[in-house]
TORFIFI-13849 format. One record per residue (C-alpha): residue number from 1; residue in one letter; x, y, z. Coordinates in steps of 0.1 Angstrom, whole numbers, plus 5000, padded with zeros to 4 digits. Layout:
BEGIN
+------+-------+------+------+------+
| voba | lumdo |   xx |   yy |   zz |
+------+-------+------+------+------+
|  NUM |     A |    X |    Y |    Z |
...
+------+-------+------+------+------+
***
This chain:
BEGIN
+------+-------+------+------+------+
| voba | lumdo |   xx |   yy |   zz |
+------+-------+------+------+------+
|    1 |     X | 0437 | 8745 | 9009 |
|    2 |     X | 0410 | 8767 | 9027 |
|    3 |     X | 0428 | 8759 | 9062 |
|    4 |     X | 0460 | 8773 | 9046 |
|    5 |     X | 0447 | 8802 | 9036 |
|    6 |     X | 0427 | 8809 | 9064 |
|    7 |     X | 0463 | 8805 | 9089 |
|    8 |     X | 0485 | 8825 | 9060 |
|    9 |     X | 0457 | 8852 | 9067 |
|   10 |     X | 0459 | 8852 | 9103 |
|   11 |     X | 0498 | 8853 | 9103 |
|   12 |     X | 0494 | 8882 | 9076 |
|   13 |     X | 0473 | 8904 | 9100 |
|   14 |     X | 0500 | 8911 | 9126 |
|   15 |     X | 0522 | 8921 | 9097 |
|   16 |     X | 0501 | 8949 | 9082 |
|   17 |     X | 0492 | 8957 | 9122 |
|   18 |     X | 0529 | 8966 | 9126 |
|   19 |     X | 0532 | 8986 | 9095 |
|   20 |     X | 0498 | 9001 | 9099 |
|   21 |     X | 0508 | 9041 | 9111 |
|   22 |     X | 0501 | 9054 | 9151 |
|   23 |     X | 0479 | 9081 | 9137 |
|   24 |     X | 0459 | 9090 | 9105 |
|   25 |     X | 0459 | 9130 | 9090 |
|   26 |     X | 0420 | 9137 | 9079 |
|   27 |     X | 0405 | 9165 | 9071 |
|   28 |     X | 0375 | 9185 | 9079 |
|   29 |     X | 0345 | 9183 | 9057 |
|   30 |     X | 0339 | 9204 | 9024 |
|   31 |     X | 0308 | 9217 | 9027 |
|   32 |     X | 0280 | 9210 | 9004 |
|   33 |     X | 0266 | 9242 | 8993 |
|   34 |     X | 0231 | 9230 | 8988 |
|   35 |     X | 0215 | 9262 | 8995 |
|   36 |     X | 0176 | 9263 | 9011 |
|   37 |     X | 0146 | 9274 | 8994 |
|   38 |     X | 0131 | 9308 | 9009 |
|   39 |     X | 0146 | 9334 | 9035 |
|   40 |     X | 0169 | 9321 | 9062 |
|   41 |     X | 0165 | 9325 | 9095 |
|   42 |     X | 0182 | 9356 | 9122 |
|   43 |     X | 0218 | 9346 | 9126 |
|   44 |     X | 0217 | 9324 | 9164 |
|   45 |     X | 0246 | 9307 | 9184 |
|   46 |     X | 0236 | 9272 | 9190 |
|   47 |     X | 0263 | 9255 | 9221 |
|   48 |     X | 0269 | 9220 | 9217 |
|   49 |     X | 0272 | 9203 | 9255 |
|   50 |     X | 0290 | 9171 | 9253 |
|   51 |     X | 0270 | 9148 | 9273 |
|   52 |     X | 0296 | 9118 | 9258 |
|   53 |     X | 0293 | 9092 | 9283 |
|   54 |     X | 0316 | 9061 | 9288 |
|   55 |     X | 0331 | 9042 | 9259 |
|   56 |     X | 0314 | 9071 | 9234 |
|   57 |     X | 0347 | 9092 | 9244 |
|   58 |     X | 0367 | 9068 | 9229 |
|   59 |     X | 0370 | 9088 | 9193 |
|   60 |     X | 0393 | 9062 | 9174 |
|   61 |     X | 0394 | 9026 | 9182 |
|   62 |     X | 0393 | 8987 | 9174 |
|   63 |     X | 0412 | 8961 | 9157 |
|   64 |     X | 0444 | 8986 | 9144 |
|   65 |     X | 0442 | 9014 | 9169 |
|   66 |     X | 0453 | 9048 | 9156 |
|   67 |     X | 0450 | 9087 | 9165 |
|   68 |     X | 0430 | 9107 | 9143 |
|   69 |     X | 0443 | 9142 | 9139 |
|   70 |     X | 0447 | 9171 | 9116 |
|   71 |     X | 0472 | 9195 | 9103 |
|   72 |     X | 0466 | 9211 | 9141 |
|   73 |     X | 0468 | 9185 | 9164 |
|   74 |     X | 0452 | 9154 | 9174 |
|   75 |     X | 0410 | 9159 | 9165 |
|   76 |     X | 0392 | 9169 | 9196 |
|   77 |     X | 0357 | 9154 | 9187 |
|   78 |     X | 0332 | 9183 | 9202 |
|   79 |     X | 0351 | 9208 | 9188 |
|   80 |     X | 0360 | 9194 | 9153 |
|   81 |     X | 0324 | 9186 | 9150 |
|   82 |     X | 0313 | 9223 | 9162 |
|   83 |     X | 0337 | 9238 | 9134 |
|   84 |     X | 0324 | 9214 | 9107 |
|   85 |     X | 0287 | 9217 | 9111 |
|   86 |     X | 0290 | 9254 | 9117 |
|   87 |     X | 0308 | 9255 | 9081 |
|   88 |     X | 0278 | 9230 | 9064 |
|   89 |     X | 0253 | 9249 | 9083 |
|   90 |     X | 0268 | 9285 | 9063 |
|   91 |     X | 0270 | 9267 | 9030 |
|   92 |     X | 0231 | 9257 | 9033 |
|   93 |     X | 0223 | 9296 | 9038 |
|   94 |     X | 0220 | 9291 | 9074 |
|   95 |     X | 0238 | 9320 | 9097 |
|   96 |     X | 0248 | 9294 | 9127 |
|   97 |     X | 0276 | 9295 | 9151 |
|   98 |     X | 0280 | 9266 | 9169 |
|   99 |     X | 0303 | 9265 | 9200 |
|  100 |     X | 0311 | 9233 | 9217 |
|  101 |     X | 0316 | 9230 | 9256 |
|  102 |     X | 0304 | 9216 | 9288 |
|  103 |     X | 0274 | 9243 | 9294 |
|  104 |     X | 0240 | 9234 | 9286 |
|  105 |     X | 0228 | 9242 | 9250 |
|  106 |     X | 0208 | 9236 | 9219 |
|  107 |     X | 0228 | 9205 | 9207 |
|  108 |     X | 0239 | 9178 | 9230 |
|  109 |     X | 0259 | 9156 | 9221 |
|  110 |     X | 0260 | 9117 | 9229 |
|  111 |     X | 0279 | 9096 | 9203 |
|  112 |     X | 0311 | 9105 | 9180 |
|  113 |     X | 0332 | 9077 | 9172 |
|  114 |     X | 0348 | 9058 | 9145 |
|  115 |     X | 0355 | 9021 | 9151 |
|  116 |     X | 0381 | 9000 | 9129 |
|  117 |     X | 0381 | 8966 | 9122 |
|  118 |     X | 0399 | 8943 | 9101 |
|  119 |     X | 0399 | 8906 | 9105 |
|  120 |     X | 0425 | 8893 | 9082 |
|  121 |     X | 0458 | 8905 | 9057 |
|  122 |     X | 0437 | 8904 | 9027 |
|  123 |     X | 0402 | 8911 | 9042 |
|  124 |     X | 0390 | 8953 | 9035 |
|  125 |     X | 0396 | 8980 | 9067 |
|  126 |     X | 0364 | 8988 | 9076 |
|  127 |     X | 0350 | 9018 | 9097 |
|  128 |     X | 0317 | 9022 | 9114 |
|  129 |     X | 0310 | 9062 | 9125 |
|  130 |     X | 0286 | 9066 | 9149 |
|  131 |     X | 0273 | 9097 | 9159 |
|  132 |     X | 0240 | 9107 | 9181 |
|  133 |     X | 0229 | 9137 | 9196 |
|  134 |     X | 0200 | 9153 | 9207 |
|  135 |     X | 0188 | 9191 | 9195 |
|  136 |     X | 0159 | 9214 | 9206 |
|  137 |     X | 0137 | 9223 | 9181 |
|  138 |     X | 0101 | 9243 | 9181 |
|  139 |     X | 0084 | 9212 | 9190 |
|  140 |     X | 0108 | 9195 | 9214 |
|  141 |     X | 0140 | 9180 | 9219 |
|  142 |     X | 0142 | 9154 | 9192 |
|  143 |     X | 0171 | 9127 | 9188 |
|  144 |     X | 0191 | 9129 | 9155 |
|  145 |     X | 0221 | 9104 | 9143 |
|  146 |     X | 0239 | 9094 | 9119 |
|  147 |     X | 0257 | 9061 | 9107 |
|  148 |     X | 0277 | 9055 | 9080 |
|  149 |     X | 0300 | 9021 | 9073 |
|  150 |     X | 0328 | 9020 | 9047 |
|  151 |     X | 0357 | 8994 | 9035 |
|  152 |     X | 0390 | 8996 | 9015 |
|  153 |     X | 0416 | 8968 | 9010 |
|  154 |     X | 0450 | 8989 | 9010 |
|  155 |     X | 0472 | 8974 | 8983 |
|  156 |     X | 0502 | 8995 | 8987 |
|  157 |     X | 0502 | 9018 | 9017 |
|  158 |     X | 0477 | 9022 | 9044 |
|  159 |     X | 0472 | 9059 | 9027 |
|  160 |     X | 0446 | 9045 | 9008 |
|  161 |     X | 0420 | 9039 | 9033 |
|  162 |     X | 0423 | 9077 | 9048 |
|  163 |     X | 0401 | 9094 | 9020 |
|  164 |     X | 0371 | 9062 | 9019 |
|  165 |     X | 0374 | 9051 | 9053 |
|  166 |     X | 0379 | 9079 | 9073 |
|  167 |     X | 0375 | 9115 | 9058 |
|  168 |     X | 0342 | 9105 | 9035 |
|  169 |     X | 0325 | 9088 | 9066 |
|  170 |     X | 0326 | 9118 | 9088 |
|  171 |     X | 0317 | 9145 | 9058 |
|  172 |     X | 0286 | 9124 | 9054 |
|  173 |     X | 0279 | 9119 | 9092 |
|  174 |     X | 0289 | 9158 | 9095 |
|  175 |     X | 0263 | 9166 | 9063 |
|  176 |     X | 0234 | 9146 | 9078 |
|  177 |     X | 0233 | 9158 | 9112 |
|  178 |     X | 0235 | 9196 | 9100 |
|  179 |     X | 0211 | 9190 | 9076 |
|  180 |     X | 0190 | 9174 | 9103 |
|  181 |     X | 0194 | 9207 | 9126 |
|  182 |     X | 0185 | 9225 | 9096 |
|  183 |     X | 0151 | 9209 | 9087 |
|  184 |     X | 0136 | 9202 | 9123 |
|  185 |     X | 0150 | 9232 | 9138 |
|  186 |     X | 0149 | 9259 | 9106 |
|  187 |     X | 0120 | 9240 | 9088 |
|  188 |     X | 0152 | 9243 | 9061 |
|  189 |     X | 0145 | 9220 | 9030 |
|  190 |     X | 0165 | 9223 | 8996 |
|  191 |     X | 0159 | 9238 | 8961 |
|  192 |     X | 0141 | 9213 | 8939 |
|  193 |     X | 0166 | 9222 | 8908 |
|  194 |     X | 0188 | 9204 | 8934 |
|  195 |     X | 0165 | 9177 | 8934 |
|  196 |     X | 0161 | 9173 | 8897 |
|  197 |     X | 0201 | 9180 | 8891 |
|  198 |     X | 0210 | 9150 | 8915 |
|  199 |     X | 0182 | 9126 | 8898 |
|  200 |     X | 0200 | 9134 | 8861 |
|  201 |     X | 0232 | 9132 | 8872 |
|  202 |     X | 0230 | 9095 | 8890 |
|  203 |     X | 0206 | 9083 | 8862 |
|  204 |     X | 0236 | 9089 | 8838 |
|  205 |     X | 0263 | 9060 | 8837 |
|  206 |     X | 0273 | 9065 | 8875 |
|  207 |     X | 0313 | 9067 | 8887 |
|  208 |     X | 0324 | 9048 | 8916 |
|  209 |     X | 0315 | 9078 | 8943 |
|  210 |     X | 0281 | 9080 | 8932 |
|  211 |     X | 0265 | 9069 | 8966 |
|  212 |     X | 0276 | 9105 | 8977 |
|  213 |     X | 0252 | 9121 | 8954 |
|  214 |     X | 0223 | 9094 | 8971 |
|  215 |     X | 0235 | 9108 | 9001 |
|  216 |     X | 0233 | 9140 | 8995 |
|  217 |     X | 0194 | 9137 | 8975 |
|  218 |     X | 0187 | 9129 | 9011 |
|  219 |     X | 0199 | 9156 | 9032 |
|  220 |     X | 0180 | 9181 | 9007 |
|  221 |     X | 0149 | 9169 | 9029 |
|  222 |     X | 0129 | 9177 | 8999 |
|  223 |     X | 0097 | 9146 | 8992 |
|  224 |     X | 0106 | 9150 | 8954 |
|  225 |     X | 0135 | 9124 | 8959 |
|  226 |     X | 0119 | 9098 | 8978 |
|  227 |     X | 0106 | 9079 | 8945 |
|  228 |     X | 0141 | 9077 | 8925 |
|  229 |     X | 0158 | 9069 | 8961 |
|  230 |     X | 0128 | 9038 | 8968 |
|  231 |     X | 0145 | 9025 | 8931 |
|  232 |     X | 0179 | 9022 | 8945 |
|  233 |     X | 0172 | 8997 | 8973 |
|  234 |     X | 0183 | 8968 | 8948 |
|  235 |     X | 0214 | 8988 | 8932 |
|  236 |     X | 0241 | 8966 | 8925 |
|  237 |     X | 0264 | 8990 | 8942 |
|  238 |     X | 0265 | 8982 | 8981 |
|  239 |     X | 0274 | 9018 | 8988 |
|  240 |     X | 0244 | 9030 | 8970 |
|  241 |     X | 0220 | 9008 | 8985 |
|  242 |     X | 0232 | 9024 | 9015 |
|  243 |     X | 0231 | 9057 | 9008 |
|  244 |     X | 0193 | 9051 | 8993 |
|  245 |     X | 0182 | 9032 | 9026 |
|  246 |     X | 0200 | 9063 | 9046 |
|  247 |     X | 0184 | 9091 | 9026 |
|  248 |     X | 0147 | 9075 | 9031 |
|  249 |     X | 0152 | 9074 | 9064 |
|  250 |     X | 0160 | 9108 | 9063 |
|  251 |     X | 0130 | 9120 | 9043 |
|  252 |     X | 0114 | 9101 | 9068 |
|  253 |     X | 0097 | 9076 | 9042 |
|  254 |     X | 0073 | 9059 | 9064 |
|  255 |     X | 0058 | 9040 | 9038 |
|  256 |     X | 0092 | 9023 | 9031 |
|  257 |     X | 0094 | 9009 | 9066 |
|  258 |     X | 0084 | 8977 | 9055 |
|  259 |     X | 0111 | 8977 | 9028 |
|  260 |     X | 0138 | 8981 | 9059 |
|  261 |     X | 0120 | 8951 | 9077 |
|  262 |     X | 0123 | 8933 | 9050 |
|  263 |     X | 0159 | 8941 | 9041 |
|  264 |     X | 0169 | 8940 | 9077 |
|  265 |     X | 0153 | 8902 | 9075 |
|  266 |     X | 0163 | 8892 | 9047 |
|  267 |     X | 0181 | 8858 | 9051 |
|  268 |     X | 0212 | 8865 | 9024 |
|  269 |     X | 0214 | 8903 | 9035 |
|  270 |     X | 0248 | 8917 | 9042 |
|  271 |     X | 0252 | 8928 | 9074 |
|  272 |     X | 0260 | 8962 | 9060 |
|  273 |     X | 0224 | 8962 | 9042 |
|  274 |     X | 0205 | 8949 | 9074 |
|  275 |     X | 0227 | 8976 | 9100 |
|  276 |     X | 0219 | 9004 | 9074 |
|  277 |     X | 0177 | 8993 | 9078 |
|  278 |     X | 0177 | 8993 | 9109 |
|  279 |     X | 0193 | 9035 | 9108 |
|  280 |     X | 0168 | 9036 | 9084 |
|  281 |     X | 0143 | 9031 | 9108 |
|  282 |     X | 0154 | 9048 | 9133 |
|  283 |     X | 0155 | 9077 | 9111 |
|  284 |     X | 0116 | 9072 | 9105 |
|  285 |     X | 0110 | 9083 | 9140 |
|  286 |     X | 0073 | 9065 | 9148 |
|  287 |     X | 0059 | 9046 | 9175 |
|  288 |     X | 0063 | 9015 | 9151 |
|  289 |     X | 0097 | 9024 | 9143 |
|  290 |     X | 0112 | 9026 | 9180 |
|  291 |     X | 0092 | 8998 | 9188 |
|  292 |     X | 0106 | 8976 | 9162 |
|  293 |     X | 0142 | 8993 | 9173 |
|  294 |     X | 0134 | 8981 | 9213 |
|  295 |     X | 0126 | 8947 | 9204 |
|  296 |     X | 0156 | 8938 | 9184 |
|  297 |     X | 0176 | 8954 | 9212 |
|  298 |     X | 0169 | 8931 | 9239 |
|  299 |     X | 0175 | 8902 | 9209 |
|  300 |     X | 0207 | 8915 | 9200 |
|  301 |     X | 0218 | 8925 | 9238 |
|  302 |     X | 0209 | 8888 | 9248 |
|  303 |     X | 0233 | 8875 | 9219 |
|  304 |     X | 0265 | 8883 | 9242 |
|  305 |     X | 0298 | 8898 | 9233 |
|  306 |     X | 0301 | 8886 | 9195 |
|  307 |     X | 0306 | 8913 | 9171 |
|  308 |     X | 0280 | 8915 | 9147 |
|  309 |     X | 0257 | 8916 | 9179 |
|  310 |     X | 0278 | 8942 | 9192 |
|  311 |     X | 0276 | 8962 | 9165 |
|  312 |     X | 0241 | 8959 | 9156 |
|  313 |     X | 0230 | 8973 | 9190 |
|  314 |     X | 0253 | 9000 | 9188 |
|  315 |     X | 0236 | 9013 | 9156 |
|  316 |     X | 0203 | 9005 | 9174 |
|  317 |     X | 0212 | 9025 | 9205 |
|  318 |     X | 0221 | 9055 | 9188 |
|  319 |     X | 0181 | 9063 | 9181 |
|  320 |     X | 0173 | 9048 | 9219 |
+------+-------+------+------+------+
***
């Protein structure tokens, strides 16, 4: 019985690769609106240089290939991410143009990419967004990045997947790395009525988007959260667990690193759980950290061309 299934699945996948469309309409990121505390800085243009190398200018790829584009055309990456984290950047009280291009600037980008994958008819679409760059701030040039995984089985139409798989990936990648600019470059953090308002709302019965909420307790950069956020490690909710591990990382919890090693570790962890501690921990940004990241590199790179190695080196390379 489990062979028949496993060849109806196989002969289903061509099926729903046929009717899956060329190209999916997405939309730029809302922005958040999470205002800082205190008085923001002079008004700056920041350019983004696209130092994209290789297979990192492949926007939109894997197992059902498809363009990604919106109302205007087919998404170029440097730009549509210049236009949306100049937008989150304004709605955090920050006056930022950023401008993307080939000259040399303030942002430089390295990774923007969404990868697909599905490995059967009846199996979810999943996307992995990746996205890596480095910024100059008043201590240095630091590396910031972002990674977000997400999953929907389409039932009817492959519609369904564009708002969870696609659109709500890159609002959160496009939220994190702004709100990363903003707190190593602007010192920016948010209000702690934020703080408190995210806590009571996500201690309340919880609706199926709540890991956005996680999310965004994280890119407030404010320590406040870092205690309810260390509670949702266990969360029943895959997506939340996610978001909690994410926004740590970004709070730059070093005390939960050996949380992530352990999660990471953990012999019945999803992969999902274990790729999300290792960002984690590249979020965390110590010696200890990157030298945790270097060793499972050279594990994961000696593992060949299987996916899950592939993939786990690809979130591991975005902080190396």
């Amino acid at each position: 019985m489990k062979q028949f299934f496993g060849r109806l699945a196989l002969l289903a996948l061509p099926v729903l690769t046929a009717c899956a469309p060329q190209a999916y309409l997405v939309r730029q990121p809302e922005p958040s609106g999470l205002r800082a505390e205190g008085t923001p800085p002079a008004a700056e243009t920041i350019k983004m240089e696209d130092q994209r190398k290789g297979a990192d200018r492949d926007f939109s790829t894997g197992t059902l290939p498809a363009t990604l584009r919106t109302d205007a055309g087919p998404i170029d990456p440097p730009a549509y991410l210049a236009t949306a984290l100049q937008a989150e950047l304004a709605s955090r009280g920050l006056p930022v143009r950023v401008a993307s291009g080939s000259a040399p600037g303030g942002i430089k980008l390295h990774t923007f990419r969404v990868l697909n994958h599905r490995s059967s008819g009846f199996s979810p679409f999943v996307t992995l967004t990746f996205l890596a760059a480095d910024i100059e701030t008043p201590t240095g040039t630091q590396r910031v990045a972002a990674f977000v995984r997400r999953g929907k089985v389409p039932v009817w139409s492959f519609d369904e997947v564009i708002e969870p798989t696609f659109n709500q990936p890159m609002s959160i990648a496009v939220k994190e790395l702004a709100s990363k600019i903003a707190a190593r470059r602007y010192g920016y953090r948010g209000q702690e009525s934020q703080v408190d308002a995210l806590i009571k709302k996500l201690s309340a019965p919880r609706g199926p988007e709540a890991f956005l909420d996680v999310h965004a307790l994280g890119t407030l950069h404010h320590p406040k959260a870092i205690g309810f956020l260390g509670s949702l490690l266990q969360d029943g909710d895959e997506y939340v667990r996610a978001a909690a591990m994410s926004s740590l990382g970004m709070l730059r919890a070093h005390d939960q690193l050996p949380r992530f090693k352990a999660i990471y570790q953990g012999r019945e962890a999803q992969w999902a759980d274990r790729a999300m501690a290792l960002k984690a921990i590249g979020d965390l940004g110590s010696p200890e950290a990157r030298a945790f990241l270097e060793q499972e590199l050279k594990h994961w790179e000696s593992k060949g061309s299987d996916k899950e190695a592939l993939w786990t080196a690809q979130v591991i390379r975005l902080f190396i």
